[in-house]
N, CA, C and O of each residue as an XYZ file, in Angstrom:
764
protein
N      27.481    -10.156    -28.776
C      26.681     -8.988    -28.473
C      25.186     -9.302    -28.576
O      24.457     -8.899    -27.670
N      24.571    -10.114    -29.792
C      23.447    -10.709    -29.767
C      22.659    -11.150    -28.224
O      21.558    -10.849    -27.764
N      23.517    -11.792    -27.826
C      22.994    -12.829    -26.908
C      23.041    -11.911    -25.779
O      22.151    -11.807    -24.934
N      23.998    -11.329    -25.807
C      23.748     -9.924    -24.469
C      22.578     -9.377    -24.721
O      21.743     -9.547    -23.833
N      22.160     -8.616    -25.883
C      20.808     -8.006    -25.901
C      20.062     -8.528    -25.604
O      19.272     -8.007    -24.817
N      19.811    -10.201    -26.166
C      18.460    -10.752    -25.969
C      18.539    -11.251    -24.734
O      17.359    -11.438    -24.435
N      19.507    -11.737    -23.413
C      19.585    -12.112    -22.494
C      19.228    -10.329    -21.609
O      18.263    -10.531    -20.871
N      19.542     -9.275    -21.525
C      19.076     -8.301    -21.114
C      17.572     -7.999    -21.745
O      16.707     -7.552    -20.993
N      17.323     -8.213    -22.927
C      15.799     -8.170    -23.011
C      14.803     -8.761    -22.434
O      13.728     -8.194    -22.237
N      15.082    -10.105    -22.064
C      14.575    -11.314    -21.690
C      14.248    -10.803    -20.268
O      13.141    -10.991    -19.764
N      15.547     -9.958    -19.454
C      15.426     -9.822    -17.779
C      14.396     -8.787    -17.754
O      13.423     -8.709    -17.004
N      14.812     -7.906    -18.809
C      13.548     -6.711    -18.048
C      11.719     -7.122    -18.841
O      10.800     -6.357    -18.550
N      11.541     -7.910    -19.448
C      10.672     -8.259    -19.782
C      10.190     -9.066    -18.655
O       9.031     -8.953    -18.257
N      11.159    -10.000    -18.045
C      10.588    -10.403    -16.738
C      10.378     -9.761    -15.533
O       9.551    -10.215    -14.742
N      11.245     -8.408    -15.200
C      10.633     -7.641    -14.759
C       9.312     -6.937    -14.818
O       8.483     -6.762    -13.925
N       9.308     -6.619    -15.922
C       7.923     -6.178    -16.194
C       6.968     -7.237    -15.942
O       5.942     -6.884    -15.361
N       7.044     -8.041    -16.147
C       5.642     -9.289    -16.300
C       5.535     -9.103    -14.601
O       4.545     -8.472    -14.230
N       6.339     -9.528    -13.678
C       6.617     -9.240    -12.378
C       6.284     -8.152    -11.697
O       5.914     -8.223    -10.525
N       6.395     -6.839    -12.466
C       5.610     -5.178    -11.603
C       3.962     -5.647    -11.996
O       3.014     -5.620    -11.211
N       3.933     -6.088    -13.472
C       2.293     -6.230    -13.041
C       1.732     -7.079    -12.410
O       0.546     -6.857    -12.165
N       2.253     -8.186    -11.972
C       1.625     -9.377    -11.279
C       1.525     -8.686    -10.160
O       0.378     -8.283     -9.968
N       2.317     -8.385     -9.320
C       2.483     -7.456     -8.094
C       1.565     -6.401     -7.832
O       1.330     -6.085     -6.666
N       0.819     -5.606     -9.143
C       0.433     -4.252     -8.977
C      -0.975     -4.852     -8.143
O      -1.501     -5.948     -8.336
N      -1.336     -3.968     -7.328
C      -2.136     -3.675     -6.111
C      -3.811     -4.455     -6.737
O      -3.952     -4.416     -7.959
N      -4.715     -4.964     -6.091
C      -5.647     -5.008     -6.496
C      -6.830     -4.454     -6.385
O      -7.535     -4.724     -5.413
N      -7.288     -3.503     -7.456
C      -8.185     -1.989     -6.936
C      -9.401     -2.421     -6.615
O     -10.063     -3.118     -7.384
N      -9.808     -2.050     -5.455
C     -11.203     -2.252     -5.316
C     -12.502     -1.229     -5.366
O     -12.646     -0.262     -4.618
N     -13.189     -1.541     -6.147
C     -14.513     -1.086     -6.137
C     -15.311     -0.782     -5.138
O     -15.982     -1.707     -4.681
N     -15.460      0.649     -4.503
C     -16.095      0.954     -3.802
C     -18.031      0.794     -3.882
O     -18.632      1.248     -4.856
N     -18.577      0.287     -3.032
C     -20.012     -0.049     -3.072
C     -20.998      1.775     -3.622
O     -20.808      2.930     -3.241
N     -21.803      1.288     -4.433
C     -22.654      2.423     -5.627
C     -23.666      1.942     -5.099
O     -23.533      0.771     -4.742
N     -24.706      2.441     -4.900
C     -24.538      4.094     -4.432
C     -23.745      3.764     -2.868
O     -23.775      2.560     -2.614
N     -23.267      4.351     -2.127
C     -22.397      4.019     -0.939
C     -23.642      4.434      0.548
O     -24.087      5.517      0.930
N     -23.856      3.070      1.030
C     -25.101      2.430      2.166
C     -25.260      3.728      2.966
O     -24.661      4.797      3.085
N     -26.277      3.169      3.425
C     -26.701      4.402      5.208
C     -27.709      3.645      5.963
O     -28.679      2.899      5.827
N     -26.900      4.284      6.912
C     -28.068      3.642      8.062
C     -27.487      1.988      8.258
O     -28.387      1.207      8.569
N     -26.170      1.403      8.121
C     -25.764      0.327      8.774
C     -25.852     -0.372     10.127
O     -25.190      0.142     11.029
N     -26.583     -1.492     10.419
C     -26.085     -1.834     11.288
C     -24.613     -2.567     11.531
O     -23.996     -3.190     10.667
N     -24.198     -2.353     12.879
C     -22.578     -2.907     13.185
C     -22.767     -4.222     13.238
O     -23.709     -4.866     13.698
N     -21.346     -4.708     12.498
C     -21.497     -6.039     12.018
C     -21.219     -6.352     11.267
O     -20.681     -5.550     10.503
N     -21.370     -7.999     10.787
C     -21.789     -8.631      9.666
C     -23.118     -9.400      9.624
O     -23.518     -9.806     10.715
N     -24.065     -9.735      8.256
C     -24.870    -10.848      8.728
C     -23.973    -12.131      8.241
O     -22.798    -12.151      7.875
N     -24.687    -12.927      8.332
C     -24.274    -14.622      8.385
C     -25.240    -15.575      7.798
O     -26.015    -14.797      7.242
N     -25.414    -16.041      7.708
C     -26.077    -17.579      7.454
C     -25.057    -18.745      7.488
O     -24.065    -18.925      6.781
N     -25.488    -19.374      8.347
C     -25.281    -21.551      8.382
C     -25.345    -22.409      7.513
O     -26.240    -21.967      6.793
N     -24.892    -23.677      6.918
C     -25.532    -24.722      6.806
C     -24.087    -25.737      8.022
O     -22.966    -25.376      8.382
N     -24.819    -26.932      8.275
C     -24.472    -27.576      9.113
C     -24.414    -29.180      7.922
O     -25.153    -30.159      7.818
N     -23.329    -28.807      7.318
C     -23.205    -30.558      6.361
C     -22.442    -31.547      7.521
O     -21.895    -31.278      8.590
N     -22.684    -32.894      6.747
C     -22.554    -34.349      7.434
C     -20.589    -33.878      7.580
O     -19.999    -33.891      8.660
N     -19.955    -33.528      6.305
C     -18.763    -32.938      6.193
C     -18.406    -32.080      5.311
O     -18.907    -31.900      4.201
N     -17.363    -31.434      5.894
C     -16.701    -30.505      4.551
C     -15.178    -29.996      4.634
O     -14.499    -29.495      5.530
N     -15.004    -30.266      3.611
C     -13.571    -30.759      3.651
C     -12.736    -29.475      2.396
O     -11.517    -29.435      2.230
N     -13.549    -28.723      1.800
C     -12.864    -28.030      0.845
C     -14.452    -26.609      0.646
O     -15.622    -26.733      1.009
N     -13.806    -25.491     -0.012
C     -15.240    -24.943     -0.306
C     -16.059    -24.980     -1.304
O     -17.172    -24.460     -1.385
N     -15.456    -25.645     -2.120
C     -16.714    -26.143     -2.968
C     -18.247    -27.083     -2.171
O     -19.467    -27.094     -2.334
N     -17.493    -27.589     -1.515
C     -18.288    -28.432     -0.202
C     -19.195    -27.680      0.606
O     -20.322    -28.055      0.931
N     -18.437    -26.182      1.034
C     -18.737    -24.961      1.713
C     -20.338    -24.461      1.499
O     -21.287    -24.130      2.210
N     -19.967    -24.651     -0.216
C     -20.764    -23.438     -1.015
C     -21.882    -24.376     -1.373
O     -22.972    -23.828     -1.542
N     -21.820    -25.940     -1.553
C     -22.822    -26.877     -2.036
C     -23.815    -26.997     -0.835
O     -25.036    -27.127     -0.930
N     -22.986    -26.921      0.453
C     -23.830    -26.911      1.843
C     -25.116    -25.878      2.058
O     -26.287    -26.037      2.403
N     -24.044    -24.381      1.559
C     -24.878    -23.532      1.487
C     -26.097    -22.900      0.724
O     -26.873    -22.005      1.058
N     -25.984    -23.829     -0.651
C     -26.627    -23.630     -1.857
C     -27.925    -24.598     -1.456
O     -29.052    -24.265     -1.821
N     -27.688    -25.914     -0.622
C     -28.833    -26.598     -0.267
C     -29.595    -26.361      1.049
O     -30.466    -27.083      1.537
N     -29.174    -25.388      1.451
C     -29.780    -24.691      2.470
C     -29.365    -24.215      3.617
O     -28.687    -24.863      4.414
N     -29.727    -23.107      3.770
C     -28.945    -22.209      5.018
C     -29.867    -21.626      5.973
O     -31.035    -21.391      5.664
N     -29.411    -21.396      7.064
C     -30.749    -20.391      8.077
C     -29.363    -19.288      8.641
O     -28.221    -19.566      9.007
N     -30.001    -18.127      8.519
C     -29.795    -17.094      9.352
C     -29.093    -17.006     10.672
O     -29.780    -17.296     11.651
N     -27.977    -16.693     10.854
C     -27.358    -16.919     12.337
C     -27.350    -15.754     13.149
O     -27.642    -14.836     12.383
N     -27.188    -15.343     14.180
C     -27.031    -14.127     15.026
C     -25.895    -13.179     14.172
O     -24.959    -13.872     13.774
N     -25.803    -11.977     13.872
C     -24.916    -11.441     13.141
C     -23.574    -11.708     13.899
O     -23.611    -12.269     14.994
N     -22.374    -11.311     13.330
C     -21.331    -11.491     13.418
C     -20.852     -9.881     14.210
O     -21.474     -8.899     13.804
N     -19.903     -9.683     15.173
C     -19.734     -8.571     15.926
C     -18.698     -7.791     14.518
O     -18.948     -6.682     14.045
N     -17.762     -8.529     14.149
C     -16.915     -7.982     12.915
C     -16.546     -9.225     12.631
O     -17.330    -10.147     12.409
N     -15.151     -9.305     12.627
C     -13.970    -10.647     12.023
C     -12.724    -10.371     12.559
O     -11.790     -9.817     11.981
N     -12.775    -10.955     14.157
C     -11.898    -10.942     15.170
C     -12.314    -11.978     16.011
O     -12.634    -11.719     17.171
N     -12.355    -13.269     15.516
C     -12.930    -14.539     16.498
C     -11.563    -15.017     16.685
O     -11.051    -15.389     15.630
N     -10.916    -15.103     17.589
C      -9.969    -16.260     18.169
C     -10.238    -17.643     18.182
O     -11.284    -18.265     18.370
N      -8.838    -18.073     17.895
C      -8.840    -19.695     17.996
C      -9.927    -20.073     19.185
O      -9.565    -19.666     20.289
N     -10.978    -20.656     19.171
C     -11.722    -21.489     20.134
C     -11.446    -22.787     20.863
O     -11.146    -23.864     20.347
N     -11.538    -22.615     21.654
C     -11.618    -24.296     22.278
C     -12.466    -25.244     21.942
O     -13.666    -25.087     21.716
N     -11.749    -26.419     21.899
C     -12.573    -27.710     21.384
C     -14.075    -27.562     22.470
O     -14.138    -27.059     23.592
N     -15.051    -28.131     21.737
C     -16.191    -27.717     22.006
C     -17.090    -26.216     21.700
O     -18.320    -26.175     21.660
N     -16.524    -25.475     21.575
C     -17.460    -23.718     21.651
C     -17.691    -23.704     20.194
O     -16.938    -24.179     19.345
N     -18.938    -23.041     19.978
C     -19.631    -22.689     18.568
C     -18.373    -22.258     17.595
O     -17.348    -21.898     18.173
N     -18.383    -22.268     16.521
C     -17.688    -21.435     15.841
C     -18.728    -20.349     15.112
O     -19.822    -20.324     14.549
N     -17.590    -19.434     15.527
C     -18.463    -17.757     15.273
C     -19.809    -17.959     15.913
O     -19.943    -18.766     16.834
N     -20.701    -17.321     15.497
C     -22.194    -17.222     16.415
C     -22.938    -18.629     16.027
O     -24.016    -19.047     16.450
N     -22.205    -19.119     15.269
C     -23.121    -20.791     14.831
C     -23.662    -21.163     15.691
O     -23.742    -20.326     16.591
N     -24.345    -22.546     15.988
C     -25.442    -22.853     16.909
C     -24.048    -24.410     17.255
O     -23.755    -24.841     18.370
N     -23.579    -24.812     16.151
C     -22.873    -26.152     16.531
C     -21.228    -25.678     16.533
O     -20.754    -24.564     16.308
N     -20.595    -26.872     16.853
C     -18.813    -26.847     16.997
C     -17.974    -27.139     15.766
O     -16.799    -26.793     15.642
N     -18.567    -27.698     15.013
C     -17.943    -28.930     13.764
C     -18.812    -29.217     12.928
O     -19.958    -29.579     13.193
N     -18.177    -29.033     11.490
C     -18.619    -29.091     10.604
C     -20.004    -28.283     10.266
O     -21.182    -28.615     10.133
N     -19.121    -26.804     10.179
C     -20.402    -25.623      9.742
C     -19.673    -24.802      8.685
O     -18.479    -24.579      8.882
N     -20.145    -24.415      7.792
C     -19.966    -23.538      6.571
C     -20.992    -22.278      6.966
O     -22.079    -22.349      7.540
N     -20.310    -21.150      6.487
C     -20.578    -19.734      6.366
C     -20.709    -19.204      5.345
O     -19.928    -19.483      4.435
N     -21.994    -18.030      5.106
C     -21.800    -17.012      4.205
C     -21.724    -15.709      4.874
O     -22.568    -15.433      5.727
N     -21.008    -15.072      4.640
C     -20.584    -14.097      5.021
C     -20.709    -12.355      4.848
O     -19.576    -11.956      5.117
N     -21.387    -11.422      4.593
C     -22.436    -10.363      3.454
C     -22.258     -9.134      4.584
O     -22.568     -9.176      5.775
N     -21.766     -8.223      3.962
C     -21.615     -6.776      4.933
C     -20.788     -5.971      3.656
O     -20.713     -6.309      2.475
N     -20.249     -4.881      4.291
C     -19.674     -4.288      3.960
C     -18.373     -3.547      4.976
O     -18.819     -3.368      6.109
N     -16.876     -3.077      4.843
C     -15.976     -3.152      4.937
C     -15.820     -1.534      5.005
O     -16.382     -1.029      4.033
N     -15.229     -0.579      5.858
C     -14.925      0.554      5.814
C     -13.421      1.146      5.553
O     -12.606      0.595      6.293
N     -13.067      1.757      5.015
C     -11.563      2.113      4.960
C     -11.303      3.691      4.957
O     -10.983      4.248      3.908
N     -11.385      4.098      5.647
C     -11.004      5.297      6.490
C     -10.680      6.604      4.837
O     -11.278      7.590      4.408
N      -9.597      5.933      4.471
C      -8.729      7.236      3.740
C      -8.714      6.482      2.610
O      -9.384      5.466      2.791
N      -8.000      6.566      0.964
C      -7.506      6.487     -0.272
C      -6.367      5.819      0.627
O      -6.015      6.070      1.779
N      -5.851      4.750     -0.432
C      -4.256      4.577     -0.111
C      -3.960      2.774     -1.034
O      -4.663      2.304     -1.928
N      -2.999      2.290     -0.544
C      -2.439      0.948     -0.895
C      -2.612      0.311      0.663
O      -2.241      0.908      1.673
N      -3.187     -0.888      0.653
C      -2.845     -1.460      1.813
C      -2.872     -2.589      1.997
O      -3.544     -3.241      1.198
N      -2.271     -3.218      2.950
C      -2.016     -4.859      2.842
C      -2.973     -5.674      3.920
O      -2.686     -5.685      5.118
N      -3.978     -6.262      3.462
C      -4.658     -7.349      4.127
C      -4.426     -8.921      3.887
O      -4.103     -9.553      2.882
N      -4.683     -9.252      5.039
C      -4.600    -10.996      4.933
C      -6.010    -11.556      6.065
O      -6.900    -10.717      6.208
N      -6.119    -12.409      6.540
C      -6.811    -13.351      7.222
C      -5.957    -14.211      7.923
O      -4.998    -14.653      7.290
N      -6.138    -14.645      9.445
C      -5.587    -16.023     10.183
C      -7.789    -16.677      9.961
O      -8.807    -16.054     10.264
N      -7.656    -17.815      9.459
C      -8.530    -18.682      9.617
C      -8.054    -20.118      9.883
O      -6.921    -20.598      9.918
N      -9.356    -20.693     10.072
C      -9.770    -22.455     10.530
C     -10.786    -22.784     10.227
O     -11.616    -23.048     11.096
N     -11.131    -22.901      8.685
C     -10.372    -23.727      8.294
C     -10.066    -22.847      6.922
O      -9.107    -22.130      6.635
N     -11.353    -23.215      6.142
C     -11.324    -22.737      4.541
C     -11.952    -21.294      4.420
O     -12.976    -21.041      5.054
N     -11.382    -20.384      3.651
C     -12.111    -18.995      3.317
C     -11.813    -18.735      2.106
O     -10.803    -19.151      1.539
N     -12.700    -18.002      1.599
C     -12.766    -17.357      0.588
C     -13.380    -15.799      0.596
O     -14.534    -15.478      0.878
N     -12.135    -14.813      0.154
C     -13.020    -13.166      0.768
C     -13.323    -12.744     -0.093
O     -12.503    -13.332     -0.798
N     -13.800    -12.217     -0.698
C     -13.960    -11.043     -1.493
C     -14.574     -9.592     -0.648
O     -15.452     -9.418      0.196
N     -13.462     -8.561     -1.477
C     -14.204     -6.880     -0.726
C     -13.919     -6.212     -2.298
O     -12.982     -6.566     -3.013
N     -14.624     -5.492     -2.553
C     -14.948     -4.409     -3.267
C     -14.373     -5.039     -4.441
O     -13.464     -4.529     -5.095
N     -15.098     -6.523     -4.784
C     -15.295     -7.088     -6.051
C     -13.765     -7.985     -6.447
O     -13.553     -8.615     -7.483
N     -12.980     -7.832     -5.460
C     -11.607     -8.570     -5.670
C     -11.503     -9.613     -4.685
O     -12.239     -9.376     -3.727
N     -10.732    -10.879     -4.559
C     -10.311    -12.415     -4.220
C      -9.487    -11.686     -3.147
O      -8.307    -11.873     -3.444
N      -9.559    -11.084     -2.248
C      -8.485    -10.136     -1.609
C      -7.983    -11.810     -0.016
O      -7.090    -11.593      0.803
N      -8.424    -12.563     -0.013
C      -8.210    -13.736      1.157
C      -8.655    -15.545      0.283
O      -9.720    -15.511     -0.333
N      -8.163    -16.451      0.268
C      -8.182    -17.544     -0.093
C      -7.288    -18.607      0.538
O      -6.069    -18.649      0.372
N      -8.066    -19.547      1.347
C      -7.500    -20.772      1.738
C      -8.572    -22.020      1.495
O      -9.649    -21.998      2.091
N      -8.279    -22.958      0.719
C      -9.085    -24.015      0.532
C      -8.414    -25.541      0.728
O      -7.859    -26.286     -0.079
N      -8.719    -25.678      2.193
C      -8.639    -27.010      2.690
C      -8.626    -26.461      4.390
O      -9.109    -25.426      4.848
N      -7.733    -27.798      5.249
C      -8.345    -27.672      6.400
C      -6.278    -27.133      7.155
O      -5.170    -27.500      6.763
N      -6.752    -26.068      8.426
C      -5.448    -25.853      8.541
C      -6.117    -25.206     10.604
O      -7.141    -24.789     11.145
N      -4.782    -25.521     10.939
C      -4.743    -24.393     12.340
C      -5.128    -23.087     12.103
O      -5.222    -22.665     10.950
N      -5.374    -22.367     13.122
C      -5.671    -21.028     12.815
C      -4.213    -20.302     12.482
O      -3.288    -20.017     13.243
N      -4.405    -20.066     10.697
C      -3.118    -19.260     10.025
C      -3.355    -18.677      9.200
O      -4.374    -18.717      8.512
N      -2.303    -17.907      9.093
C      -2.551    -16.412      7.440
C      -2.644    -16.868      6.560
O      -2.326    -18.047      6.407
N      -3.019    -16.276      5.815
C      -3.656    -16.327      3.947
C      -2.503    -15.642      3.677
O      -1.819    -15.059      4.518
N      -2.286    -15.713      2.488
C      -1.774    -14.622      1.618
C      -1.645    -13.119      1.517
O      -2.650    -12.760      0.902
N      -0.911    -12.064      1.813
C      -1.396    -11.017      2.115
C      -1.403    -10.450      0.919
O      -0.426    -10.421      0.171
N      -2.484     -9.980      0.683
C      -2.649     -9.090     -0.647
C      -2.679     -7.825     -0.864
O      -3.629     -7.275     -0.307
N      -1.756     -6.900     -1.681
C      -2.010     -5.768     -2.065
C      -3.617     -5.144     -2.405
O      -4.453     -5.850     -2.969
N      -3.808     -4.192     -2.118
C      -5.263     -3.363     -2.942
C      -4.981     -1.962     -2.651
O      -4.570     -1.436     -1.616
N      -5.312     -1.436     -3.868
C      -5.617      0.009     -4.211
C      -7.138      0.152     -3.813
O      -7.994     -0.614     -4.255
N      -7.469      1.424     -2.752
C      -8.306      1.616     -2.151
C      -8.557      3.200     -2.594
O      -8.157      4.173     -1.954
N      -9.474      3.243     -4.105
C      -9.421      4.807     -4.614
C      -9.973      5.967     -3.829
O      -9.603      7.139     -3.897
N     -11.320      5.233     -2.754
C     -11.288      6.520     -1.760
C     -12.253      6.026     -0.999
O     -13.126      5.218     -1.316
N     -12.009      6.680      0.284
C     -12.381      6.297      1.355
C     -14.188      6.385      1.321
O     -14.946      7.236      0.856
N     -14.500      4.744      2.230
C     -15.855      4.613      2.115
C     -16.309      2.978      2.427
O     -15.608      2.210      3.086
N     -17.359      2.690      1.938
C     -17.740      1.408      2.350
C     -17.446      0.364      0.944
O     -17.660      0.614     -0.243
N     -16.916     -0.799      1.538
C     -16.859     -1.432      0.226
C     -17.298     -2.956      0.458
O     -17.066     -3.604      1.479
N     -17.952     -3.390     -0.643
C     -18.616     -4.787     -0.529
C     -17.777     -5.780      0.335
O     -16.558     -5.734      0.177
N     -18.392     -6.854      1.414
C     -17.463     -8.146      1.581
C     -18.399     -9.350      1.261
O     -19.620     -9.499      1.218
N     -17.440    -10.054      1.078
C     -18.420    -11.448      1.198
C     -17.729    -12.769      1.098
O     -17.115    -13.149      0.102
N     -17.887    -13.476      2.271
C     -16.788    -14.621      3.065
C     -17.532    -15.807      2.800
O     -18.650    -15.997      3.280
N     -16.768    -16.851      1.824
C     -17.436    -18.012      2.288
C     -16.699    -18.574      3.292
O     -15.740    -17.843      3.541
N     -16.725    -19.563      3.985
C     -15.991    -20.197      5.146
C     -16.747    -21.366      5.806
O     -17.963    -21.549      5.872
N     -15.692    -22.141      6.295
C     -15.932    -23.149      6.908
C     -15.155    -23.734      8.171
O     -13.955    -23.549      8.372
N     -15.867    -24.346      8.859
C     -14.570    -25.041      9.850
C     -15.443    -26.612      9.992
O     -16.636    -26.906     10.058
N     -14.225    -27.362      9.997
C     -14.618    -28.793     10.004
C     -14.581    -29.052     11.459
O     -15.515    -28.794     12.218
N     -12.971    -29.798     11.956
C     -13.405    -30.519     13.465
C     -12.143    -29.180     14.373
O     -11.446    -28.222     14.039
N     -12.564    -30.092     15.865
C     -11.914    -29.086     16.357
C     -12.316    -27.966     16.853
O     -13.445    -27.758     17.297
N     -11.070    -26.895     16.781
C     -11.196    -25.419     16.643
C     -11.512    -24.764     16.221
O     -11.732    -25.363     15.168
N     -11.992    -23.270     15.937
C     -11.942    -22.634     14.852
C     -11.527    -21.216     15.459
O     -11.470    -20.926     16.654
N     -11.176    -20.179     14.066
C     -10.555    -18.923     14.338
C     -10.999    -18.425     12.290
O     -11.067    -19.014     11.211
N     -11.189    -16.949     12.858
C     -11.623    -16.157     11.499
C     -11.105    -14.436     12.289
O     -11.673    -13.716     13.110
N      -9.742    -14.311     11.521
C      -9.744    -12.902     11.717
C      -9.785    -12.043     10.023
O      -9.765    -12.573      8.912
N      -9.830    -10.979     10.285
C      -9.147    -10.045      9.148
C      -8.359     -8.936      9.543
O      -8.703     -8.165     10.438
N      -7.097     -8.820      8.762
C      -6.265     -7.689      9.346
C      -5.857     -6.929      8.176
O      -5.719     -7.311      7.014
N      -5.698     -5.846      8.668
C      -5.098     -4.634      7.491
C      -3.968     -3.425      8.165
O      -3.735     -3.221      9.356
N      -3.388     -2.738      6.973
C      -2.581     -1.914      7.234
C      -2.115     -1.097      6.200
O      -1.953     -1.515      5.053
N      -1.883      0.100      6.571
C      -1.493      0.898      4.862
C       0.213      0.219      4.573
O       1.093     -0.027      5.397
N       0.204      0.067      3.112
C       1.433     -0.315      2.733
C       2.710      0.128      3.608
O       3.052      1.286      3.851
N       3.294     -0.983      3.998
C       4.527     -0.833      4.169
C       4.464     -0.736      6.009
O       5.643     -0.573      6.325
N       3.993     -0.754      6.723
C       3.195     -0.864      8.171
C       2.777     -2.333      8.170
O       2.319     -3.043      7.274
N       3.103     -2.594      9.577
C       2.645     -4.210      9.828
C       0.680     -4.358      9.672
O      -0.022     -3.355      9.541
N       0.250     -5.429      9.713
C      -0.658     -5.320      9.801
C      -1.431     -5.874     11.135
O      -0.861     -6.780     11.744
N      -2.556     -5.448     11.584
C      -3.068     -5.123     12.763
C      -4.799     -5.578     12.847
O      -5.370     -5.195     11.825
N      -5.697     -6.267     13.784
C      -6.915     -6.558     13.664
C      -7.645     -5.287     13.032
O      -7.332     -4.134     13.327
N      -8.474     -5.566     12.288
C      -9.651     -4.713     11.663
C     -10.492     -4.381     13.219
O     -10.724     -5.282     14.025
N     -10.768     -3.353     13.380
C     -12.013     -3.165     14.573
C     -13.358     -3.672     14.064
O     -13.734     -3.739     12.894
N     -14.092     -4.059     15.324
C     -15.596     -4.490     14.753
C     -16.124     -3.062     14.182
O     -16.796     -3.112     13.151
N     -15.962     -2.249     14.558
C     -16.453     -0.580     13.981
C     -16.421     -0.109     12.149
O     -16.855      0.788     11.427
N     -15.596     -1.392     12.036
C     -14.748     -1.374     10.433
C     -16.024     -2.145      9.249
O     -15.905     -2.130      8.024
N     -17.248     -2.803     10.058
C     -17.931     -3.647      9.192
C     -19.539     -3.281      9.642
O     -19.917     -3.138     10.805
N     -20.085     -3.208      8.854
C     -21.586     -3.121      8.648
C     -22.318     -3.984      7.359
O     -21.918     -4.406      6.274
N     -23.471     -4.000      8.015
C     -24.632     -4.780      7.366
C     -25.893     -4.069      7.179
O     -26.364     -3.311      8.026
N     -26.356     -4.294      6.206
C     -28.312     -3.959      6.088
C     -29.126     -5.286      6.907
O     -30.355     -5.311      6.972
């Protein structure tokens, strides 16, 4: 009988450890909440010799960046060998910072991910909500839960990179339990 209890204690304790790993990740809506956005994102460049991971990303960007044409949202398709990635000026080997803010209509739970090429890192409304670090085809991240306490604008901010090749940077969302679907450019603003 012992070993029954503690073998049934053991399961729902792992249950539990398991509902909270799972539970949604709440995001922090932006204080005081913006006006007067322009549509978009902004951006900044750096153009390193290589980069191969984002620590690489972020060292590129830390030693210097210039200003790129803003970003329409985060709906770039896989590119063809040769074409800029995103509004960049070059094809290969460019790192991104990424700075706007993110709209979400209503309160709710909902599931976002990213297809990128190469490396990203997201953050929105203060949570890791997208992460891929190394080099890949244009493919999904992880889709992550978030609790979205009420509708409004909420912080983003993308590091990213694409090495050779192609590149592709989407973001997609959907309320729990609904597939998920491109974000509209209408969904992102900048100061």
């Amino acid at each position: 009988m012992n070993k029954l209890m503690t073998g049934l204690a053991a399961t729902i304790l792992s249950l539990a450890a398991a509902a909270v790993v799972a539970a949604p990740l709440k995001l922090t809506p932006a204080n005081p909440q913006p006006k007067g956005l322009k549509s978009g994102l902004s951006v900044r460049y750096a153009y390193p010799n290589d980069v191969k991971t984002l620590r690489d990303a972020a060292k590129a960007l830390e030693a210097g960046s210039e200003r790129g044409p803003a970003l329409s949202g985060l709906d770039y398709r896989d590119s063809n060998r040769g074409e800029n990635v995103l509004t960049a000026k070059d094809h290969e080997m460019v790192a991104a910072d990424i700075r706007g803010y993110v709209r979400f209509d209503a309160p709710g739970i909902y599931t976002i991910d990213f297809l990128t090429n190469d490396g990203l890192r997201a953050v929105v409304g203060g949570k890791v909500v997208g992460k891929f670090d190394g080099r890949q085809t244009c493919q999904e991240t992880f889709a992550e839960e978030v609790e979205v306490p009420k509708a409004g604008w909420y912080p983003l901010q993308i590091t990213y990179f694409q090495r050779l090749n192609t590149a592709c940077l989407h973001m997609r969302m959907a309320p729990k339990g609904k597939r998920v679907t491109w974000m509209p450019n209408s969904a992102f603003g900048y100061r």
